[in-house]
N, CA and C atoms of all chains as a GROMACS GRO file, in nm:
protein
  597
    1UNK      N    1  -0.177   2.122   2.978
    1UNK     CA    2  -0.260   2.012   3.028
    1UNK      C    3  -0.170   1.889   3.052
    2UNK      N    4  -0.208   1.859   3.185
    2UNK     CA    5  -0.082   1.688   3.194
    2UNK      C    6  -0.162   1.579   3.160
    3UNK      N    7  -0.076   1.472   3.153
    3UNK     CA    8  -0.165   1.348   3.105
    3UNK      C    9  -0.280   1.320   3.169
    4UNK      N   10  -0.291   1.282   3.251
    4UNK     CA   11  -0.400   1.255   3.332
    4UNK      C   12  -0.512   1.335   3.290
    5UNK      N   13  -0.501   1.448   3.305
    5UNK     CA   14  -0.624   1.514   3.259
    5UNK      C   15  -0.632   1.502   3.139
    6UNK      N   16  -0.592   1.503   3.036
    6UNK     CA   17  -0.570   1.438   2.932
    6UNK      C   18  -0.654   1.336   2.871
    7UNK      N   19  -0.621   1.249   2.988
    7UNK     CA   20  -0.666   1.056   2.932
    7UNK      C   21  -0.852   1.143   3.049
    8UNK      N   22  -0.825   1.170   3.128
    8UNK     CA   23  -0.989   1.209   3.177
    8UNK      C   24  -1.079   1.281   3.092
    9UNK      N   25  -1.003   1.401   2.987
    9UNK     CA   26  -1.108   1.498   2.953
    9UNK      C   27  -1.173   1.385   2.831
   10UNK      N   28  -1.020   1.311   2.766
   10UNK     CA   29  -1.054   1.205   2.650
   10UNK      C   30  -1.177   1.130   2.700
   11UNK      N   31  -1.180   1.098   2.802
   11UNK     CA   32  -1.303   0.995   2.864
   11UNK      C   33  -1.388   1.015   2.836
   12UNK      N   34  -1.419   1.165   2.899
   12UNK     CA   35  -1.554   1.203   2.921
   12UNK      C   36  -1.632   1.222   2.752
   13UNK      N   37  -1.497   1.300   2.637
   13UNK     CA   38  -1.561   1.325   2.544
   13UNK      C   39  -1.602   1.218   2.468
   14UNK      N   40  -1.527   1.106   2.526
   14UNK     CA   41  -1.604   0.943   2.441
   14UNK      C   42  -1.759   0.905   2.511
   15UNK      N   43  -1.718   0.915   2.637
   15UNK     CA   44  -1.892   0.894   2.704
   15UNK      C   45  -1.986   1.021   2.668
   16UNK      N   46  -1.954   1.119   2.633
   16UNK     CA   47  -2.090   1.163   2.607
   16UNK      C   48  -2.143   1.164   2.457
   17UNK      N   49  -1.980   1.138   2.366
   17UNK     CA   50  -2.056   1.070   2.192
   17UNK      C   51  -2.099   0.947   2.223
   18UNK      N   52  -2.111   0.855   2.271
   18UNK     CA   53  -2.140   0.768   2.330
   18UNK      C   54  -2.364   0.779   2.354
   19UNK      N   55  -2.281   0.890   2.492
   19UNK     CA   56  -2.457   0.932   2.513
   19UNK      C   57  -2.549   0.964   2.412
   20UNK      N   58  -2.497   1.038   2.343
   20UNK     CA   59  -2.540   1.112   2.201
   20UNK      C   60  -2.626   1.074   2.177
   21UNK      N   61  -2.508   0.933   2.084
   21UNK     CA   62  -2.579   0.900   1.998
   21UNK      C   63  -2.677   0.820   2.014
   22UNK      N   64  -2.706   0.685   2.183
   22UNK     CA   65  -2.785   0.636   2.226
   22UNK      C   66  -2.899   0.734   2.259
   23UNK      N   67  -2.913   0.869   2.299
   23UNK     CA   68  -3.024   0.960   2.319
   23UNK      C   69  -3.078   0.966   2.155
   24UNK      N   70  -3.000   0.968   2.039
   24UNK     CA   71  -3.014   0.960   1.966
   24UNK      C   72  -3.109   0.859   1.904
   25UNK      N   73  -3.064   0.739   1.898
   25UNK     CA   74  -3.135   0.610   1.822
   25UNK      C   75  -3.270   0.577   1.900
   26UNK      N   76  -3.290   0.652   2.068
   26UNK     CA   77  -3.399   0.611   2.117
   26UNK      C   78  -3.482   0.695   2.090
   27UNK      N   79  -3.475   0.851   1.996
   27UNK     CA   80  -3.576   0.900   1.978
   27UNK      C   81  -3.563   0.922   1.841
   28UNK      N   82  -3.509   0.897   1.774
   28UNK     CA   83  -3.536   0.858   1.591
   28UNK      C   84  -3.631   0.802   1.530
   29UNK      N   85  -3.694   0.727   1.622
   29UNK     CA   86  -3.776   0.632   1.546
   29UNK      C   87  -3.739   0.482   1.429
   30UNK      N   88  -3.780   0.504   1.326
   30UNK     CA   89  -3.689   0.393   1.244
   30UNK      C   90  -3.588   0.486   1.215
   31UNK      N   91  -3.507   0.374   1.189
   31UNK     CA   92  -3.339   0.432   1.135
   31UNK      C   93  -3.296   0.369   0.991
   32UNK      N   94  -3.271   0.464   0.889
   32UNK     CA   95  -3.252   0.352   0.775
   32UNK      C   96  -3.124   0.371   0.735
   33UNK      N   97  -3.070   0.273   0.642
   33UNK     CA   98  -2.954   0.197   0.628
   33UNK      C   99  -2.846   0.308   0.570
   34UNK      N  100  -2.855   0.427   0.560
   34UNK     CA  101  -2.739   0.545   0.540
   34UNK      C  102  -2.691   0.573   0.705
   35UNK      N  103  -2.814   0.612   0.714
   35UNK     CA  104  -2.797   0.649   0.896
   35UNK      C  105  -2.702   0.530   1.008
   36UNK      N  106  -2.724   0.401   0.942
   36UNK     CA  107  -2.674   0.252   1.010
   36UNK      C  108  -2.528   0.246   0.988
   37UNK      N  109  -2.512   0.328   0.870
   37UNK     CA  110  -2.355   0.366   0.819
   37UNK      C  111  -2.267   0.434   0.917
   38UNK      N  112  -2.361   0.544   0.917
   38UNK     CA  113  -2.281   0.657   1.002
   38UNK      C  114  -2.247   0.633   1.157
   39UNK      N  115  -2.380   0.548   1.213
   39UNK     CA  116  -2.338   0.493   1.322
   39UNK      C  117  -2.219   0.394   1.350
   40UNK      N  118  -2.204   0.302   1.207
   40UNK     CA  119  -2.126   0.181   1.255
   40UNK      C  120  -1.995   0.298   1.268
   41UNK      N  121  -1.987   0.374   1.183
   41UNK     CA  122  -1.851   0.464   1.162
   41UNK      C  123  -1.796   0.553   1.304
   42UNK      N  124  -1.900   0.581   1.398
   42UNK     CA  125  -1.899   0.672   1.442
   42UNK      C  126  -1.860   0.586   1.606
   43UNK      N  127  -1.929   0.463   1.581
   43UNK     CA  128  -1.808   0.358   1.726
   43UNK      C  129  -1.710   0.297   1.674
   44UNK      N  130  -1.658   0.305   1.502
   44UNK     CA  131  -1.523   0.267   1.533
   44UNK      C  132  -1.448   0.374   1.530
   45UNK      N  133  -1.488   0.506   1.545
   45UNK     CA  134  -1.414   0.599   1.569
   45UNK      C  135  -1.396   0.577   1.763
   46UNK      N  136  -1.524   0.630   1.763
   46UNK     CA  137  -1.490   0.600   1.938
   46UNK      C  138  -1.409   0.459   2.006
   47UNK      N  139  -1.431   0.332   1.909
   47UNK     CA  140  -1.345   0.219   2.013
   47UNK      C  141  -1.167   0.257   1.975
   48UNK      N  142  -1.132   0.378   1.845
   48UNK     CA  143  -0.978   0.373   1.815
   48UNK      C  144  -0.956   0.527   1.872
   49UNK      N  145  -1.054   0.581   1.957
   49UNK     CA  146  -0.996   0.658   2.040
   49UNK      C  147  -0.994   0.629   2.195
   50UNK      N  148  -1.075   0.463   2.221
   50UNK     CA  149  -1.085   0.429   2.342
   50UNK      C  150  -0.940   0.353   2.373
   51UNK      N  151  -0.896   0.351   2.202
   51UNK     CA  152  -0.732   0.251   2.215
   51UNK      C  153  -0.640   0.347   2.235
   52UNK      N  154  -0.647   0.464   2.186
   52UNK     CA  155  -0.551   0.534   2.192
   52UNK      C  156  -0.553   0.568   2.366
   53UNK      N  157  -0.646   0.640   2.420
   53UNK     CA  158  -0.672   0.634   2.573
   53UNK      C  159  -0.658   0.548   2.650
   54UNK      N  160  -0.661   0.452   2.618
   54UNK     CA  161  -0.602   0.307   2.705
   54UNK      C  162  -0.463   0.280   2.700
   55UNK      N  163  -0.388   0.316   2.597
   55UNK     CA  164  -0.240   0.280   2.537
   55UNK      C  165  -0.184   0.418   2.603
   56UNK      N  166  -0.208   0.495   2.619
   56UNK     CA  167  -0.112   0.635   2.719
   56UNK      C  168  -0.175   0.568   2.861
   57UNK      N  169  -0.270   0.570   2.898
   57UNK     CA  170  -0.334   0.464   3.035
   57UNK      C  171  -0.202   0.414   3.093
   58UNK      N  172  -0.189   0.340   2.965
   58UNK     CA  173  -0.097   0.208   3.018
   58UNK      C  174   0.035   0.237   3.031
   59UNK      N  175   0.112   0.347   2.949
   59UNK     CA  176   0.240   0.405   2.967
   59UNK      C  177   0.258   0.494   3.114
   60UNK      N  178   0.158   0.582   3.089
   60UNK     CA  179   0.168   0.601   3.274
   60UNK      C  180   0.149   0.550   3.358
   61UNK      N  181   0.114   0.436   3.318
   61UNK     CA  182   0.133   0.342   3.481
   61UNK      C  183   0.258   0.286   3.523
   62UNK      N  184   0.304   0.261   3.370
   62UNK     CA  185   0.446   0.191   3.388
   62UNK      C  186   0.556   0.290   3.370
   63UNK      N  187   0.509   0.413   3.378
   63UNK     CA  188   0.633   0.538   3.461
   63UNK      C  189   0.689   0.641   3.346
   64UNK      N  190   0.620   0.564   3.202
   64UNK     CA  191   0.673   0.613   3.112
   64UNK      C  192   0.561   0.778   3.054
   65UNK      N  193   0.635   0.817   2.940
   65UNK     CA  194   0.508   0.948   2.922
   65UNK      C  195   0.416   0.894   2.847
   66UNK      N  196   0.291   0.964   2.831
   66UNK     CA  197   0.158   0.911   2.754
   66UNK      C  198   0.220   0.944   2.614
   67UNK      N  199   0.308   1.082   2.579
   67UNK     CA  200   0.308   1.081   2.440
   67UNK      C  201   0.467   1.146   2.476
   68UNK      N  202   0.519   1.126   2.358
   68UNK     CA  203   0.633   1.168   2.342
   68UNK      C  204   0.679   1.230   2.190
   69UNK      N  205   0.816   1.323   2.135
   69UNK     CA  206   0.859   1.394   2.016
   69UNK      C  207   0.760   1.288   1.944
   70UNK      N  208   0.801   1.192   1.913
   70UNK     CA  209   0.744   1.057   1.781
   70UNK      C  210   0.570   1.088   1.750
   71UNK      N  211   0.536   1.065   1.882
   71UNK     CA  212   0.362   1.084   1.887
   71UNK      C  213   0.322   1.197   1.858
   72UNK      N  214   0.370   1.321   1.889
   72UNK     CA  215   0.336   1.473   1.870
   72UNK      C  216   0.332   1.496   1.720
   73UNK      N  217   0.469   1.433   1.723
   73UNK     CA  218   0.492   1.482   1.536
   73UNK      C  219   0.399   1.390   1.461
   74UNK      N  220   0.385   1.263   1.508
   74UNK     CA  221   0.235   1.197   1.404
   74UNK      C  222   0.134   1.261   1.412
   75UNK      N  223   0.066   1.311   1.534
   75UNK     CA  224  -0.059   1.381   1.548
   75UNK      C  225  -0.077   1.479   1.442
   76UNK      N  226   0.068   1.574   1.439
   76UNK     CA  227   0.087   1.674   1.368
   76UNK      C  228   0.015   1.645   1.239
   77UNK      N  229   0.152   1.513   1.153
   77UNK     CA  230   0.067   1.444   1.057
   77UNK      C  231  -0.032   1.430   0.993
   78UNK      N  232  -0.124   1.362   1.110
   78UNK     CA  233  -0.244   1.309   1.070
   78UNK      C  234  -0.360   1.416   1.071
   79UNK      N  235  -0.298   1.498   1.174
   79UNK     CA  236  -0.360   1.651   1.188
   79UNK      C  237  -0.382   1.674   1.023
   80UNK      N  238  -0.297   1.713   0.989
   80UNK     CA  239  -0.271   1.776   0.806
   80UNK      C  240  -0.326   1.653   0.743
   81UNK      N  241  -0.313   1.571   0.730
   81UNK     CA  242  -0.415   1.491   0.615
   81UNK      C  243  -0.526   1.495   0.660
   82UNK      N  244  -0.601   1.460   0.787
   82UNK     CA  245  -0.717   1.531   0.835
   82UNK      C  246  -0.801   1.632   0.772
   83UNK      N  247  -0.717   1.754   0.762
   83UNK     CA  248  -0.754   1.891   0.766
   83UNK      C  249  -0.748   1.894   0.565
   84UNK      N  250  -0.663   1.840   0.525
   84UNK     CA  251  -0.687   1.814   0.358
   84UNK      C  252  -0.795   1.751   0.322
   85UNK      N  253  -0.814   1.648   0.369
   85UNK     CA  254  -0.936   1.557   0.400
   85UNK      C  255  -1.064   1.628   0.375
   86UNK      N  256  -1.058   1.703   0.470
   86UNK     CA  257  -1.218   1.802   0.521
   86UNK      C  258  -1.247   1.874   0.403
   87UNK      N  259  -1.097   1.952   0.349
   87UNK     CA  260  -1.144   2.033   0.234
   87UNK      C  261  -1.194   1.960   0.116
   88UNK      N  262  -1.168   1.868   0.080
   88UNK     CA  263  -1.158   1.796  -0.019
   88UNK      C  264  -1.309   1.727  -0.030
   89UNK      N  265  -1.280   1.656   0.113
   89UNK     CA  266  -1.469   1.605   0.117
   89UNK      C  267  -1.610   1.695   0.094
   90UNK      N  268  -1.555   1.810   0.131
   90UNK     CA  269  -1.693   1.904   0.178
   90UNK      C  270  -1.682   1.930  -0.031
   91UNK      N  271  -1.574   1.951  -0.087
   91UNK     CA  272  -1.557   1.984  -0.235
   91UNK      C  273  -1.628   1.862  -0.318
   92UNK      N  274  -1.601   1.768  -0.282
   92UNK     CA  275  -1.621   1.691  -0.354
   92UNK      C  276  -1.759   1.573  -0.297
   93UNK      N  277  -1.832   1.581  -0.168
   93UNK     CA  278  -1.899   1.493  -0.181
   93UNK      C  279  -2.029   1.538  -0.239
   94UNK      N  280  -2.077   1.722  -0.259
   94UNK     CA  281  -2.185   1.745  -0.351
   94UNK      C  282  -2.192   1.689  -0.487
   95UNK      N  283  -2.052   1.684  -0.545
   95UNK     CA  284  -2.000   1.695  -0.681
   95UNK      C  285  -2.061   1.489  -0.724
   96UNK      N  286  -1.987   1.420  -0.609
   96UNK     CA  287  -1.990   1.280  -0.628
   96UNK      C  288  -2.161   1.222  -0.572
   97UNK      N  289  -2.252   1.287  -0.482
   97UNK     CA  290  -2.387   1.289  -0.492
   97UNK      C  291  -2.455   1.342  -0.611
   98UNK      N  292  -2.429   1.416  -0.696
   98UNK     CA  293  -2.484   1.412  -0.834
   98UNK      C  294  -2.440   1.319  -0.926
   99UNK      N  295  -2.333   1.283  -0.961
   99UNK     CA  296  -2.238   1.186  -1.054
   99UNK      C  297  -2.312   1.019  -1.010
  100UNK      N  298  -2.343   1.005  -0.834
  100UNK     CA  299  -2.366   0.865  -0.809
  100UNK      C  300  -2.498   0.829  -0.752
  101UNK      N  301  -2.573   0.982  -0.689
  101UNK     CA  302  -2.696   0.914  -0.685
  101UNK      C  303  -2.793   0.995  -0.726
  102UNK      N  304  -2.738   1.131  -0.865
  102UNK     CA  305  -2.826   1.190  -0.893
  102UNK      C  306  -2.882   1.323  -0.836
  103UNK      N  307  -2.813   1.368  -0.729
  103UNK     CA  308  -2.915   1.468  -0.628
  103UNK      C  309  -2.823   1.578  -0.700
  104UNK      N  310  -2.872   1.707  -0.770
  104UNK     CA  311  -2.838   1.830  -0.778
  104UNK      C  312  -2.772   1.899  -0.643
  105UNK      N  313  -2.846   1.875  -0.566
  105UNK     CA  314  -2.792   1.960  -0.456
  105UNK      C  315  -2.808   1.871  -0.270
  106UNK      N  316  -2.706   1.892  -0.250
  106UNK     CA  317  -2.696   1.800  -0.134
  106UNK      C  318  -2.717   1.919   0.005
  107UNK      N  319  -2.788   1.854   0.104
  107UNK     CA  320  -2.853   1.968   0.217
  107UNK      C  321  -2.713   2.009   0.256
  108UNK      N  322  -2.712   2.070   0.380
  108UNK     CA  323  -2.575   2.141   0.419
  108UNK      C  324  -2.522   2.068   0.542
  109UNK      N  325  -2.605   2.028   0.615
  109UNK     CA  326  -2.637   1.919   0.723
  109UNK      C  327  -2.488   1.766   0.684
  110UNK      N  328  -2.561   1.722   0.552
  110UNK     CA  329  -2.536   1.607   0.498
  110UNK      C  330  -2.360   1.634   0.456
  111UNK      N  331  -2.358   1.757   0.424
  111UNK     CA  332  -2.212   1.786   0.409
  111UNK      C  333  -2.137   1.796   0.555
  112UNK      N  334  -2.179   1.898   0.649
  112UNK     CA  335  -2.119   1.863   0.763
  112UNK      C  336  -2.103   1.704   0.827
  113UNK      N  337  -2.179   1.638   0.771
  113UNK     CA  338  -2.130   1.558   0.843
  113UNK      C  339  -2.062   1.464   0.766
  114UNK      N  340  -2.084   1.463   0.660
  114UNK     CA  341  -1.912   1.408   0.598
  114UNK      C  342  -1.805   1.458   0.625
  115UNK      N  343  -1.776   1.566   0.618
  115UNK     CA  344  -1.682   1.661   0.634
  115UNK      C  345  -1.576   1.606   0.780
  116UNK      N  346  -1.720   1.575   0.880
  116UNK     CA  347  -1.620   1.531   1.012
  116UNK      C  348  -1.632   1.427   0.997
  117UNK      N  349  -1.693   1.325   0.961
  117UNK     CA  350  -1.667   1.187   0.946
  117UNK      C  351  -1.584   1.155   0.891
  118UNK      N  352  -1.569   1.215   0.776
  118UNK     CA  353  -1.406   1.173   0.659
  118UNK      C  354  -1.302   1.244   0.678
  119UNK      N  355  -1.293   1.354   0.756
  119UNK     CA  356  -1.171   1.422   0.843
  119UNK      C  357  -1.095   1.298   0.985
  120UNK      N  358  -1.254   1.265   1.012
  120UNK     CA  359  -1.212   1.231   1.159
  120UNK      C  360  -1.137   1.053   1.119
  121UNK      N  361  -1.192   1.004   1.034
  121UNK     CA  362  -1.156   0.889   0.959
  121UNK      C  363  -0.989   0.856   0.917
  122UNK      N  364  -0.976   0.970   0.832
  122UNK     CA  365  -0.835   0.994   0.778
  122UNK      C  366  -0.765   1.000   0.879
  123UNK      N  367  -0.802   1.122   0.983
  123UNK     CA  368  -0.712   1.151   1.105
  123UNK      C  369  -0.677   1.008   1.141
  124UNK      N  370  -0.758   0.897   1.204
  124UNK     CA  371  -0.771   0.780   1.261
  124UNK      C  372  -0.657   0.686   1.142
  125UNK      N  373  -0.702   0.691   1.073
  125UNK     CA  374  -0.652   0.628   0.958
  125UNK      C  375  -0.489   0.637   0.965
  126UNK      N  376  -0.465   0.777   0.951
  126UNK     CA  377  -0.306   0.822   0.927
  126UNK      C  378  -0.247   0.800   1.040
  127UNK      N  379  -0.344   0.796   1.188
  127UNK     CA  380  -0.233   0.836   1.292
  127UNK      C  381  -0.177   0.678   1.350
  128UNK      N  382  -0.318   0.574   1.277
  128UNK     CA  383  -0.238   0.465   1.325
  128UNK      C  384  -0.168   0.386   1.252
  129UNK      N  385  -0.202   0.435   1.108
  129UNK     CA  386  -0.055   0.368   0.976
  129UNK      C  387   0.063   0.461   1.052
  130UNK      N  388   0.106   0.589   1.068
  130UNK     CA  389   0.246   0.616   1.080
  130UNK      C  390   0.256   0.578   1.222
  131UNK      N  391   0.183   0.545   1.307
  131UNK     CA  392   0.217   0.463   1.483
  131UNK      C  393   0.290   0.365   1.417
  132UNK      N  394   0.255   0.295   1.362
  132UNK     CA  395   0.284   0.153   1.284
  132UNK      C  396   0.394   0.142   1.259
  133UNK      N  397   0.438   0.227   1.127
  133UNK     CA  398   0.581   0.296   1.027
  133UNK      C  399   0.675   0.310   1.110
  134UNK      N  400   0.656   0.393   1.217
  134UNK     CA  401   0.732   0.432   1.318
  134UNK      C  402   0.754   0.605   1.320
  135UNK      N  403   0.700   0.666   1.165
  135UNK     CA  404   0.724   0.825   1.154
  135UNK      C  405   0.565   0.856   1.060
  136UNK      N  406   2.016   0.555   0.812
  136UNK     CA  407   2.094   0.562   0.936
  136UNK      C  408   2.074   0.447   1.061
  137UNK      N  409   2.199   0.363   1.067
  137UNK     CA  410   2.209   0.248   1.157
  137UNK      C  411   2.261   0.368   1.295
  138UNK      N  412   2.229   0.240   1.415
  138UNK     CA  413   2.247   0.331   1.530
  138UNK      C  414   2.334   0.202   1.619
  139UNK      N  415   2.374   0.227   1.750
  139UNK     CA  416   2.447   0.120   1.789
  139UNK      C  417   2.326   0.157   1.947
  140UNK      N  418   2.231   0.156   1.916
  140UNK     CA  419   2.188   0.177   2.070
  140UNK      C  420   2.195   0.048   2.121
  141UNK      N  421   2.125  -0.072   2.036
  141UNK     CA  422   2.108  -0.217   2.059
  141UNK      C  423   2.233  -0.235   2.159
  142UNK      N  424   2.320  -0.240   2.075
  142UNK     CA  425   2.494  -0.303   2.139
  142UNK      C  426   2.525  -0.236   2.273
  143UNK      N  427   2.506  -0.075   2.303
  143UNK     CA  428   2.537  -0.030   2.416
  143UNK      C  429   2.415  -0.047   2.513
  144UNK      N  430   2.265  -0.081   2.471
  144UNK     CA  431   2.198  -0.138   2.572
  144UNK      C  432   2.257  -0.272   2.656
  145UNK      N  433   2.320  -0.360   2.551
  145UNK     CA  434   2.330  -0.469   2.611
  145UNK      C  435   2.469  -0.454   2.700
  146UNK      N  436   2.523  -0.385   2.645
  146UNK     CA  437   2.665  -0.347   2.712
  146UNK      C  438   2.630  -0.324   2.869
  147UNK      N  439   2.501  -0.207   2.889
  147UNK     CA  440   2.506  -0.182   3.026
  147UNK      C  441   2.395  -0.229   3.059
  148UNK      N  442   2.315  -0.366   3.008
  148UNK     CA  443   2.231  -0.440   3.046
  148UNK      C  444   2.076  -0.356   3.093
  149UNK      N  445   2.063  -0.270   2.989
  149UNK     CA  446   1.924  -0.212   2.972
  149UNK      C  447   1.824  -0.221   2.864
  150UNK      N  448   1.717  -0.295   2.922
  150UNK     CA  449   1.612  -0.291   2.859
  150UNK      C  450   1.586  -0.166   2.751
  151UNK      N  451   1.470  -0.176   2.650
  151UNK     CA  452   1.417  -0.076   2.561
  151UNK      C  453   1.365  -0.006   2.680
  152UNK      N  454   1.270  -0.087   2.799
  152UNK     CA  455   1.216   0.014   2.860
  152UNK      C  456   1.299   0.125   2.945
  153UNK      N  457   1.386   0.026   3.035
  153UNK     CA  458   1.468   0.123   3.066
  153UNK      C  459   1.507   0.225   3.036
  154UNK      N  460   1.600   0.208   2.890
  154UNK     CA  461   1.677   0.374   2.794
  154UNK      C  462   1.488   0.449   2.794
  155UNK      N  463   1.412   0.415   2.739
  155UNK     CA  464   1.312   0.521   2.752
  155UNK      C  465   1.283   0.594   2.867
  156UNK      N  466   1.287   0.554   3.004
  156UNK     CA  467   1.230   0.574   3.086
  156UNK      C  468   1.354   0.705   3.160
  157UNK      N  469   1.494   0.629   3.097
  157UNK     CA  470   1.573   0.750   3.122
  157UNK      C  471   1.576   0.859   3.020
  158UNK      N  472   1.529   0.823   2.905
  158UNK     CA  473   1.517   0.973   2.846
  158UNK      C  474   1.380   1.022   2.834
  159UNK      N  475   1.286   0.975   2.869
  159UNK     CA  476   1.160   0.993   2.844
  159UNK      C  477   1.045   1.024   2.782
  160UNK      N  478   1.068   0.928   2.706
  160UNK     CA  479   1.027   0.865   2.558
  160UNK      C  480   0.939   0.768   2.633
  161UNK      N  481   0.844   0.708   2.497
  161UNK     CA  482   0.812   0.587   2.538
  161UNK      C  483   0.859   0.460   2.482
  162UNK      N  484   0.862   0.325   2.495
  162UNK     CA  485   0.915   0.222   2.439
  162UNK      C  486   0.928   0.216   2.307
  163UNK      N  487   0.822   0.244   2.211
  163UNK     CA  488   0.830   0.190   2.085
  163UNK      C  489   0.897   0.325   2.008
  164UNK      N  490   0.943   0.418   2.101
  164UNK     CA  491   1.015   0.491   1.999
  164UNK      C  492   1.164   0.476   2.041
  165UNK      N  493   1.204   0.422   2.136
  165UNK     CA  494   1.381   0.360   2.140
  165UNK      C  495   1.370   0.242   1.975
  166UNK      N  496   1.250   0.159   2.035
  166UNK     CA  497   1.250   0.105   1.908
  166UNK      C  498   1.264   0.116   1.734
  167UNK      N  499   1.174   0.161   1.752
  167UNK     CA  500   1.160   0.270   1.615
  167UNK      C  501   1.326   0.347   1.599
  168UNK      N  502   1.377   0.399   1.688
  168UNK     CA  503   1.552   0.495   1.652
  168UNK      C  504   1.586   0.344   1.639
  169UNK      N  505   1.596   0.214   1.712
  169UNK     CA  506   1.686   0.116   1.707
  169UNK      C  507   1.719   0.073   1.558
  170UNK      N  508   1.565   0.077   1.497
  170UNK     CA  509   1.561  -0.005   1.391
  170UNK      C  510   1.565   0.105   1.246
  171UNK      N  511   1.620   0.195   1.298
  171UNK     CA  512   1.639   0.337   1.201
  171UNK      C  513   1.478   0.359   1.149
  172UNK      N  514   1.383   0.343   1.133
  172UNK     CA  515   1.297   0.380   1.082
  172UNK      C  516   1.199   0.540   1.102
  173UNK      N  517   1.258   0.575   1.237
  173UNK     CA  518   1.207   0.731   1.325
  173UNK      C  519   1.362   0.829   1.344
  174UNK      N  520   1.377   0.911   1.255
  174UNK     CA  521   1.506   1.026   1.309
  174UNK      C  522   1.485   1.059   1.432
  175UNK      N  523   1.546   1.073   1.589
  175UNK     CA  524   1.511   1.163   1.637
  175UNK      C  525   1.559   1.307   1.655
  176UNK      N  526   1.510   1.367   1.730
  176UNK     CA  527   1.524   1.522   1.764
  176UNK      C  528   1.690   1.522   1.786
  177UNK      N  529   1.773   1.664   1.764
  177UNK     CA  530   1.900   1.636   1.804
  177UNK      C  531   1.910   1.618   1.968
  178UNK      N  532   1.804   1.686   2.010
  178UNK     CA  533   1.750   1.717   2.217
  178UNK      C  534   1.764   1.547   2.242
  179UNK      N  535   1.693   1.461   2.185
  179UNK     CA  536   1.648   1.330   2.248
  179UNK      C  537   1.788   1.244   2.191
  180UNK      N  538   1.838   1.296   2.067
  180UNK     CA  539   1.963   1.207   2.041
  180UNK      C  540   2.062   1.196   2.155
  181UNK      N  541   2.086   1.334   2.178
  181UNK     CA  542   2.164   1.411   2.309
  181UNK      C  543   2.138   1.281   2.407
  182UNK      N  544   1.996   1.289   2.461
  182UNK     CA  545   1.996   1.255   2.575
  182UNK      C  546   1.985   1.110   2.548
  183UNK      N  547   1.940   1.037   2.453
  183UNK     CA  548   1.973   0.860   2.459
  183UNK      C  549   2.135   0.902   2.502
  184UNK      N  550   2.259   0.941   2.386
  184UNK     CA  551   2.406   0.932   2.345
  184UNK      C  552   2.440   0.963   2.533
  185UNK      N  553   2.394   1.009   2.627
  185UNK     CA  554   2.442   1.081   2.732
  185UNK      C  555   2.389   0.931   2.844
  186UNK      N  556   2.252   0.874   2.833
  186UNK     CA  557   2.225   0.775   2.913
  186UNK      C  558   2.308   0.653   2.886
  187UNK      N  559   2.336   0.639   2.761
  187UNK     CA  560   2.460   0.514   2.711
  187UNK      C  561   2.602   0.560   2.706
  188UNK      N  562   2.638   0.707   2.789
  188UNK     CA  563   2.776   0.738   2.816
  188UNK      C  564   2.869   0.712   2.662
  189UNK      N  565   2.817   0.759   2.582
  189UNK     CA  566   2.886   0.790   2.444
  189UNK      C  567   2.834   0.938   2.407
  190UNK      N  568   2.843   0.914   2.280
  190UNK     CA  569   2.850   1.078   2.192
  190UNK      C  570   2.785   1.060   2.080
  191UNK      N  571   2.703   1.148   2.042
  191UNK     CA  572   2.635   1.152   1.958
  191UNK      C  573   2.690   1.094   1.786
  192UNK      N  574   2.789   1.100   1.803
  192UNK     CA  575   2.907   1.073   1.614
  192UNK      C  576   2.905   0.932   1.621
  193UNK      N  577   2.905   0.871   1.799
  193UNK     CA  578   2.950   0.745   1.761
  193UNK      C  579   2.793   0.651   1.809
  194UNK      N  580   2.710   0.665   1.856
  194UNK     CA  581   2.583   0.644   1.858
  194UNK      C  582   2.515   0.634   1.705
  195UNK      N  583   2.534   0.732   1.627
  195UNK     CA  584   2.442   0.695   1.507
  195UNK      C  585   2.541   0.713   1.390
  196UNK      N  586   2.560   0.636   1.271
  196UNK     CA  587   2.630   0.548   1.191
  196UNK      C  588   2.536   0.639   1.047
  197UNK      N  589   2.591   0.714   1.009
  197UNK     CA  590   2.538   0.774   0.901
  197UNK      C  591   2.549   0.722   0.760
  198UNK      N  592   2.498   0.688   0.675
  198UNK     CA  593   2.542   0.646   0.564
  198UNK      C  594   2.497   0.779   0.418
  199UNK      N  595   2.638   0.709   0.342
  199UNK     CA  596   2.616   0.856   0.282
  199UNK      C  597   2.580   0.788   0.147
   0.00000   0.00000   0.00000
């Protein structure tokens, strides 16, 4: 896949979490304040993948590549704490819903979606501390 | 590991963007090798040491 298509397919998959979740909130009804969580979480995921898509944007315009060895090998990175992440959350957020708010057993739903929220978090997390670091 | 890319940029009056654009990288990783904080690949060492017409031994400053 070359950049371009790349920074396009990235587009589209931000506009339609995007769509989602607005198809979403207009047929929910009330929304209460766990759910208000997940949303705030779920556009600052999308505005630090609208940065990352804008920042290769901007390297190919000015002639350079969208990603290069440095960027691959962070992805890699953040890939693996990501993917530790997931295991760890899905292990431990039944364990820490009994310990903090009491519930024996947490739906399966409620785990998936920690699971990608605190995967997708870390990922975000790691890939723009080692952008930062430089490794 | 110190590097002398700084000194031979200025030597042949090239920008960070420039050396990237001839090895094809992007900016903040000439940076990142400048300021030792990113190893690179021996492939991309090659090709900075070859765009600044030196050699790889005398491009990066190893400390032991």
């Amino acid at each position: 896949m070359n950049d371009k298509t790349g920074i396009i397919l990235g587009l589209l998959a931000t506009i339609l979490v995007l769509l989602t979740l607005a198809v979403y909130i207009m047929n929910a009804g009330t929304i209460d304040f766990t759910e208000l969580g997940s949303f705030a979480i779920v556009i600052i995921l999308v505005l630090a993948a609208t940065y990352i898509i804008w920042d290769r944007a901007k390297n190919i315009r000015k002639g350079l590549p969208a990603k290069d060895e440095r960027l691959i090998n962070i992805s890699y990175k953040a890939g693996y704490y990501g993917f530790i992440a997931a295991i760890w959350s899905a292990v431990g957020a039944p364990l820490l819903a009994d310990i903090f708010l009491g519930r024996e057993e947490l739906e399966g739903h409620y785990i998936t979606a920690i699971v990608v929220l605190v995967s997708a978090i870390i990922f975000m997390i790691s890939y723009f501390y080692l952008a930062w670091k430089g490794k | 590991m110190k590097t002398r890319i700084k000194e031979l940029r200025a030597r042949y009056n090239l920008t960070q963007e420039d050396l990237a654009r001839k090895v094809g990288v992007r900016r903040e990783t000439i940076l990142f090798i400048e300021k030792g904080n990113y190893n690179p690949s021996l492939q991309l060492a090659r090709d900075i040491a070859k765009a600044l017409k030196t050699t790889i031994d005398d491009l990066f400053i190893f400390e032991d």
